[in-house]
N, C-alpha and C positions, 0 to 999 in steps of 0.2 A: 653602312649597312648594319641593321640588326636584326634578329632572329631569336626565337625562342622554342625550344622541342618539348613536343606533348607526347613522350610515348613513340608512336612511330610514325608520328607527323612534325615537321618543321613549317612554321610560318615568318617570313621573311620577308622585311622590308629595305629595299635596296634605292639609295637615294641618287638624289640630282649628280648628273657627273659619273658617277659609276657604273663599270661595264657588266654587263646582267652574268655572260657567263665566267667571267674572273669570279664573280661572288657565290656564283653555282658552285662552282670549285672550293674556293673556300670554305664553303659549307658542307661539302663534301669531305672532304679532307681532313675537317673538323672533329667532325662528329663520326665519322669511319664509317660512310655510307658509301659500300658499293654496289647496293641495285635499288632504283625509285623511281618512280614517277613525278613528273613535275609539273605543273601549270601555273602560270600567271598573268597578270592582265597592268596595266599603268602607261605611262608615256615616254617615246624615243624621240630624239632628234637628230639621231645621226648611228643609221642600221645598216648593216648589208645582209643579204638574204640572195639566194642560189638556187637553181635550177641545175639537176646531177643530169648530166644526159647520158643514157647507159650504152650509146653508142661509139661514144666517144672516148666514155669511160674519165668524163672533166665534169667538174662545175661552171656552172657559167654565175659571176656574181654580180649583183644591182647592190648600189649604196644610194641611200635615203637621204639626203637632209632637211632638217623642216619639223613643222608641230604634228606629230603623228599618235595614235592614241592606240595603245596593242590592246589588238580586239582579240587575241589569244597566240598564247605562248604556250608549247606542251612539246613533252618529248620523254623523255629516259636518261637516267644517271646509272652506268654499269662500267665494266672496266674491260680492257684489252691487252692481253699480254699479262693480264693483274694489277695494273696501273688504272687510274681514274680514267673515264672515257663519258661523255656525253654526248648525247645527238637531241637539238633541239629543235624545232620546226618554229617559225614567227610568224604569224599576221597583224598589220599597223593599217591604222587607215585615216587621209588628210583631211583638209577642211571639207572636200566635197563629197564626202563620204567614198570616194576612193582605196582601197585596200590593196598592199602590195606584201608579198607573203613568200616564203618557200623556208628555207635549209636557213639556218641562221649563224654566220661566219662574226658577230660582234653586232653588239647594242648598247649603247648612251644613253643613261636614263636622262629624260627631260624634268621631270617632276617627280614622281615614284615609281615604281614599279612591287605591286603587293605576288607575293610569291609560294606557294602550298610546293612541300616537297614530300611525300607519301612513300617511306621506307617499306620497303620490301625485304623480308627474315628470308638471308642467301645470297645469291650472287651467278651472275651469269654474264661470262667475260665475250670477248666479240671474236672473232677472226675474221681476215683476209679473202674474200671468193674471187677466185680469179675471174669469171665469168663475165661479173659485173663490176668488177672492182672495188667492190662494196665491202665496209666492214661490219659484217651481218652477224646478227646474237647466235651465240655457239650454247648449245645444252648439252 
């Protein structure tokens, strides 16, 4: 992976082999980002991605493998507890133009993966809702 910061944007390119949010992390961590927004778009072969069901209060997770092309990766980099915390959403889609998408538990870049991270001046950590089980942005 490499990266370079403009100010209060990060552009980020994460390669063949490597897992997207280990490298979120890392750029996180780096650079002492704890609230952003993130999107990027390039190729997995091997994703899991989740469906929360709030009745249950689980994830239900699907794994990928195969030539998949992410047709949009977007989510949030903030913290919990004060600690680093991300929540990413993924959509990938096959040869037959197929797209398979939700909660994103790990991605294996197949080729690239080109990556915008959009620092936000502040911070806003998450908590605990018992309701939904959810760990929801706390202001």
């Amino acid at each position: 992976m490499e990266y370079r910061r403009f100010g209060n944007t990060v552009v980020a390119r994460i390669d063949r082999g490597e897992e997207i949010l280990e490298q979120i992390k890392n750029i996180a961590l780096a650079e002492k980002i704890s609230l952003a927004s993130v999107s990027a778009l390039g190729a997995a072969d091997d994703f899991t991605v989740g469906l929360y069901k709030i009745g249950e209060k689980k994830y239900y997770s699907n794994q990928f493998r195969g030539n998949f092309e992410i047709v949009s990766l977007t989510g949030t980099i903030n913290t919990m507890n004060g600690e680093f915390y991300t929540h990413i959403h993924m959509s990938a889609g096959n040869e037959k133009g197929e797209v398979f998408g939700g909660h994103l538990s790990r991605a294996v870049v197949s080729a690239t993966c080109e990556m915008v991270i959009n620092i936000i001046d502040g911070s806003v950590d998450r908590i605990r809702e018992e309701q939904t089980g959810l760990n929801l942005l706390s202001f």
